[in-house]
C-alpha positions in Angstrom: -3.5 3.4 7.6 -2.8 2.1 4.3 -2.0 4.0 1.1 -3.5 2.3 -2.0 -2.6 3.0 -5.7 -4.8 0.4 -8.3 -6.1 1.2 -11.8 -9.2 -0.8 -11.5 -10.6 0.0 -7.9 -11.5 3.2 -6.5 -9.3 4.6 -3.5 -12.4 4.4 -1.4 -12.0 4.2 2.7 -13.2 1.8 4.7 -12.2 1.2 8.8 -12.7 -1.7 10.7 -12.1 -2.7 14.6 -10.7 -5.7 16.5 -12.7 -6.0 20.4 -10.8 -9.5 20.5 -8.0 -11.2 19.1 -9.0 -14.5 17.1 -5.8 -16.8 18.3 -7.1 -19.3 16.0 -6.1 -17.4 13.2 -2.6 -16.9 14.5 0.2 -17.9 11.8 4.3 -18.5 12.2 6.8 -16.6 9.8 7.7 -19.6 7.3 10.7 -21.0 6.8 13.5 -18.3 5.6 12.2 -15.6 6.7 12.5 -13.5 9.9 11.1 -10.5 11.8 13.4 -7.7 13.0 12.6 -3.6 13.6 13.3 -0.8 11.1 16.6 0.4 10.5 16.7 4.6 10.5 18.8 3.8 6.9 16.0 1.9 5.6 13.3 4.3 6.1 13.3 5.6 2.1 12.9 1.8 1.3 10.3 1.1 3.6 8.7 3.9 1.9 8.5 2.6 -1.0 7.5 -0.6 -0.9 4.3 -0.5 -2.1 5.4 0.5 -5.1 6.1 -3.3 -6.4 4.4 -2.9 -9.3 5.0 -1.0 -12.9 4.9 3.1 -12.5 6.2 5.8 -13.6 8.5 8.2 -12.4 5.9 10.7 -11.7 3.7 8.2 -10.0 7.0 7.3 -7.4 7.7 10.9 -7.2 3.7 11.3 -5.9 3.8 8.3 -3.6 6.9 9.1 -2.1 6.2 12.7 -1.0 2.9 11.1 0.5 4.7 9.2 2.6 7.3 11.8 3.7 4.5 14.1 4.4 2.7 11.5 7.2 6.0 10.4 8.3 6.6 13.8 9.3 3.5 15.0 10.2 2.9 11.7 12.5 6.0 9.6 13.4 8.8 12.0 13.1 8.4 13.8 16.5 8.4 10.1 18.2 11.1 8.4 16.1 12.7 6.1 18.8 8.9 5.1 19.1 8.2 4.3 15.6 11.7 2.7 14.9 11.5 0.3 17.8 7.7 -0.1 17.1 8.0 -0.7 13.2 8.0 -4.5 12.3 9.3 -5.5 9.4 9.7 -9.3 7.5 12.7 -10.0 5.8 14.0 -13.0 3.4 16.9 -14.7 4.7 19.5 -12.1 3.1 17.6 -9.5 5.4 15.6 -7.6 2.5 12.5 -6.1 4.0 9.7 -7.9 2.0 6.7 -7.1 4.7 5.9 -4.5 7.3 3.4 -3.2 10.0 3.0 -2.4 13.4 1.3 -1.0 15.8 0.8 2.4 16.3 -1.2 4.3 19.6 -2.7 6.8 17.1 -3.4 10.6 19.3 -1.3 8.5 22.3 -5.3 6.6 22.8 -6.1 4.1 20.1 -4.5 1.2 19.0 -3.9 0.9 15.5 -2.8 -1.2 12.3 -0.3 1.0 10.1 0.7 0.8 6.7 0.7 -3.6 6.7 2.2 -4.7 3.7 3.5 -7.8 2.2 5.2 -7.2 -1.4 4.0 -9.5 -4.6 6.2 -11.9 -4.9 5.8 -12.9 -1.2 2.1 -13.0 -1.1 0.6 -16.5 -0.8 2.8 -17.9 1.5 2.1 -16.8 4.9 4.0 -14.0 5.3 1.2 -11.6 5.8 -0.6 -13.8 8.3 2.6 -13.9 10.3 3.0 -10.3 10.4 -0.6 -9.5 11.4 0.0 -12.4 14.3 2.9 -10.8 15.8 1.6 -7.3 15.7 -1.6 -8.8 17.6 -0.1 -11.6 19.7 1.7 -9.0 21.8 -1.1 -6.5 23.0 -2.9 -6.9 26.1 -6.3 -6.9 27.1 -6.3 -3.1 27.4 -4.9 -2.4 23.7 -8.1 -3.4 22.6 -10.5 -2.5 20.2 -7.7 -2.3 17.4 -8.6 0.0 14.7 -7.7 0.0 10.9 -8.0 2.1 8.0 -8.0 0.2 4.3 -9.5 0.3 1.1 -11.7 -2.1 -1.1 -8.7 -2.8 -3.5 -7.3 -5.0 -0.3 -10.5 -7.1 -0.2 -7.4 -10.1 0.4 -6.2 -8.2 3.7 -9.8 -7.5 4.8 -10.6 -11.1 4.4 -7.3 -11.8 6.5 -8.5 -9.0 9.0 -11.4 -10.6 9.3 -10.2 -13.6 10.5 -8.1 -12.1 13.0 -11.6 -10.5 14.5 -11.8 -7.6 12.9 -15.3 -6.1 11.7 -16.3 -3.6 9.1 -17.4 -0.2 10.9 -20.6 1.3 10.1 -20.1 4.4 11.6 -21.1 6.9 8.5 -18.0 9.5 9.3 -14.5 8.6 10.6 -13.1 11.5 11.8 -12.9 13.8 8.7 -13.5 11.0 6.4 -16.4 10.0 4.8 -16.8 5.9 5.8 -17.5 4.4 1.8 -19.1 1.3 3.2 -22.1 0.8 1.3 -20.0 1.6 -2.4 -17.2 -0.4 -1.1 -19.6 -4.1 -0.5 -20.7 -4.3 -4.3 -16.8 -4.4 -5.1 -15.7 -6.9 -2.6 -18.5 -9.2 -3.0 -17.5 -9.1 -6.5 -14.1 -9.7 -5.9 -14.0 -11.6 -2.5 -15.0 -15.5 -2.6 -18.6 -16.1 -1.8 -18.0 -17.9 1.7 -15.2 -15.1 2.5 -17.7 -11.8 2.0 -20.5 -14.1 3.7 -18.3 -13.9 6.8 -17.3 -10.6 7.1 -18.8 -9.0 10.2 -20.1 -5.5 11.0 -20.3 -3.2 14.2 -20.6 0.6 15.2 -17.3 2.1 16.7 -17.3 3.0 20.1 -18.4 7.2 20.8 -15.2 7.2 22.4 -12.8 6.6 19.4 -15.4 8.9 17.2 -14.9 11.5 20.0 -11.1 11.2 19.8 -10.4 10.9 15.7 -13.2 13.7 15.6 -11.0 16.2 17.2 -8.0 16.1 15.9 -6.9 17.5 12.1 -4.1 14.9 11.5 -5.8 11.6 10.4 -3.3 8.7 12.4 -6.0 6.5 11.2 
């Protein structure tokens, strides 16, 4: 689950799904740095994290009810679940700069929610060590891992794809319409050549299409 703001490429929705973990790809938090859990007093921060960039007011005021809205609509009945399950990466004066974690979407299917590493911490790591220990944990059953993103991450999809995870083709996720084919012009354009050459494809499972089909709340 990720939500995306960007002035240049459309908000379109994409999904993709782990079978296997990649330990290959598996990365350690750099030096000064650490992993911890979500404070309850940090939840309005964590919020708003993805809003490291210049915006207005307005655009804050948008985002921010956005996120209140899933928070309550999702995690706010399981709170102890989503505090102890939220991971979060923090500089060495313990300001959250990253998060993620793993979510059992519908109590049935494993999922990647809201990743995130802000600006001025990309390039060095971070975000590989947070996607390796949300992944390194799960066991054999946990798997497929599911993921909903969006064409203006084409530098997480690259990293998702290295941890195993492939591009669904599945035409309609739940109530979503799956923007695959409008979403591969962009990231070809934008992705390196050898990185979009190596992204992957598969169909879902009629299982997971079964269980996101039913269900109003998207925890996808």
């Amino acid at each position: 689950m990720e939500h995306v703001i960007s002035r240049e490429i459309p908000a379109k929705d994409l999904f993709m799904m782990c079978r296997e973990l990649n330990r290959y790809a598996l990365g350690e938090l750099p030096e000064g740095y650490h992993f911890r859990t979500l404070r309850r007093g940090e939840l309005d921060e964590w919020k708003g994290m993805l809003l490291d960039f210049p915006h207005s007011p307005e655009t804050r005021d948008e985002y921010m009810k956005v996120m209140s809205d899933y928070y309550d609509a999702v995690y706010a009945k399981k709170a102890d679940t989503f505090f102890d399950s939220c991971l979060v990466a923090c500089e060495g004066r313990d300001k959250l700069i990253g998060r993620g974690f793993i979510w059992k979407a519908y109590g049935e299917i494993s999922t990647v929610h809201w990743y995130k590493v802000l600006k001025d911490h990309e390039n060095r790591g971070v975000g590989r060590a947070i996607l390796s220990e949300m992944l390194r944990g799960l066991g054999e059953g946990d798997y497929p891992v599911y993921l909903h993103t969006h064409p203006s991450s084409y530098r997480a999809i690259k990293l998702y794809s290295d941890f195993g995870f492939q591009l669904l083709t599945n035409p309609i996720i739940g109530k979503r319409n799956n923007d695959l084919a409008e979403c591969l012009p962009i990231l070809k354009k934008h992705m390196a050549r050898g990185e979009f050459e190596r992204l992957s494809f598969a169909e879902a499972p009629r299982s997971f299409a079964d269980i996101v089909g039913r269900h109003e709340i998207e925890e996808l």
